[in-house]
N, C-alpha and C positions, 0 to 999 in steps of 0.2 A: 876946525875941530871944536866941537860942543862943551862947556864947560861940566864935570861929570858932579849932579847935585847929591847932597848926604841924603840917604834913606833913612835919619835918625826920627823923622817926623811921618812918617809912611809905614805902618807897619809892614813886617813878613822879614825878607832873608836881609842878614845886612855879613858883610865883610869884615865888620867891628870887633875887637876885644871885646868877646863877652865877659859880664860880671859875676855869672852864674857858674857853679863849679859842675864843674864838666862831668857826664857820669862815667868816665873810664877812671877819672880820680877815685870815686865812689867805688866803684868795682876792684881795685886795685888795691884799696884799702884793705892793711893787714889785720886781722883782729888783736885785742890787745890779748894778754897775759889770761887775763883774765877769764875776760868772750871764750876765749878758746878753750879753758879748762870746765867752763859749765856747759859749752855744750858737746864735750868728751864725756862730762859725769850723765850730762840726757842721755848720749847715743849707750855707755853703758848701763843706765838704768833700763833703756827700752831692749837691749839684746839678756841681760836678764830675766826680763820678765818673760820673754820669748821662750830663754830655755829654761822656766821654771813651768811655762804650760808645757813644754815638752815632754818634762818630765812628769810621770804619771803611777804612781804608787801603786795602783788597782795591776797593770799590763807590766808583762816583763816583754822586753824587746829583742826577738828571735833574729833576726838580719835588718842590718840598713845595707844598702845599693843606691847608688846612685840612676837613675833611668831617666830615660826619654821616652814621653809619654804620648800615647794617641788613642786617638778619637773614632770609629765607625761613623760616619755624619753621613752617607747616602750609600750606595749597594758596591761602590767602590772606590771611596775617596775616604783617606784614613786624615784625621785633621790633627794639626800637630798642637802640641798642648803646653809646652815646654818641655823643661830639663827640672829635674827637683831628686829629694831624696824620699826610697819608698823605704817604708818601714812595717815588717810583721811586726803584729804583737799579739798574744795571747794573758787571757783575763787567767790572774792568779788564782781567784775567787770561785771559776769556773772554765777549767781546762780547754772544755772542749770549744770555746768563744773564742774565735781568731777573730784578726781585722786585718787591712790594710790599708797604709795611712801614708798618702802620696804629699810632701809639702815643697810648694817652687822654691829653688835657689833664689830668683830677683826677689820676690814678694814676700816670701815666707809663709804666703796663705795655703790653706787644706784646699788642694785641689782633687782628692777622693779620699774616702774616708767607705770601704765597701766591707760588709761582714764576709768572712769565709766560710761559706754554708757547706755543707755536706752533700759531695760528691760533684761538685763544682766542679766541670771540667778545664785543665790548662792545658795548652799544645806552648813547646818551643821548637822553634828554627832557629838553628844556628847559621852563622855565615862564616865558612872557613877563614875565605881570601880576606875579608876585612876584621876577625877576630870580635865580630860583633854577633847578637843574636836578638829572635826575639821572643816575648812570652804575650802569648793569647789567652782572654778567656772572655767568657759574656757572664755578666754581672744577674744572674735569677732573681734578680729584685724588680728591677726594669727590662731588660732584657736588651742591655745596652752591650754592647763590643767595644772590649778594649785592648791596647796592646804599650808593651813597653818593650825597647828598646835597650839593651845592657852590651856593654862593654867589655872583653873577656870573656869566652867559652868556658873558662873553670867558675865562671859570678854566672850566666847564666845559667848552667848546669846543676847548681848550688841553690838558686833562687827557682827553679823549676821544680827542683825534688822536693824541697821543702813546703810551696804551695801546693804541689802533690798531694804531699803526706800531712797539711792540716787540713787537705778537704777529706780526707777520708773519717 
């Protein structure tokens, strides 16, 4: 049997006690007291300032719903877009100005933001068995098709009538 030589002189893999700290140490490391209360006061600065664009002095906010949102993307393939909350809002300033204002649960970004023009059509289907339903319309600006996804036949039915009666 061959006598087995050190790889201390050889770079690459060695079997050795390393001297370097290990990064599960790193990783595993707790924050102090400290670390941890400044970036509690960032994450509440940043959810702050979130809900202070939310809030909007000009719009009073007619329903929030939670939806699951989709896409028309070819002649029958509806593309999914997330989950967020949609919000009516109509302009104080000038009544007859609705919007709807779609923002994701993960990201928080505006992912529609569509005026409610006059005589805008919405179609809903409801789905008994599954208590789910949906609400349809094409957007007269681009001529885009969208549809949203609600939970509950009485939030459907709620959210249909109401986009209803601000397109008229």
């Amino acid at each position: 049997m061959q006598p087995i030589l050190p790889l201390s002189n050889v770079g690459g893999f060695s079997f050795a006690p390393s001297t370097t700290v290990a990064i599960s140490s790193i990783a595993n490391k707790k924050p102090s007291n400290e670390e941890a209360g400044e970036k509690e006061e960032e994450f509440q600065k940043d959810e702050a300032e979130v809900a202070q664009r939310e809030i909007n002095e000009d719009e009073d906010t007619l329903l929030e719903v939670r939806v699951k949102h989709y896409k028309l993307v070819s002649t029958s393939e509806w593309k999914d877009f997330g989950v967020g909350v949609l919000r009516l809002m109509r302009s104080k300033a000038n009544p007859q100005k609705c919007r709807m204002v779609l923002r994701s649960d993960v990201t928080g970004e505006v992912k529609l933001n569509i005026a409610i023009g006059k005589g805008m059509p919405f179609s809903n289907e409801p789905q008994e068995k599954t208590n789910t339903g949906f609400v349809r319309f094409v957007n007269p600006a681009d001529g885009e098709r969208y549809m949203f996804k609600v939970k509950g036949i009485d939030t459907l039915e709620k959210l249909h009538a109401l986009l209803t009666d601000l397109a008229k």
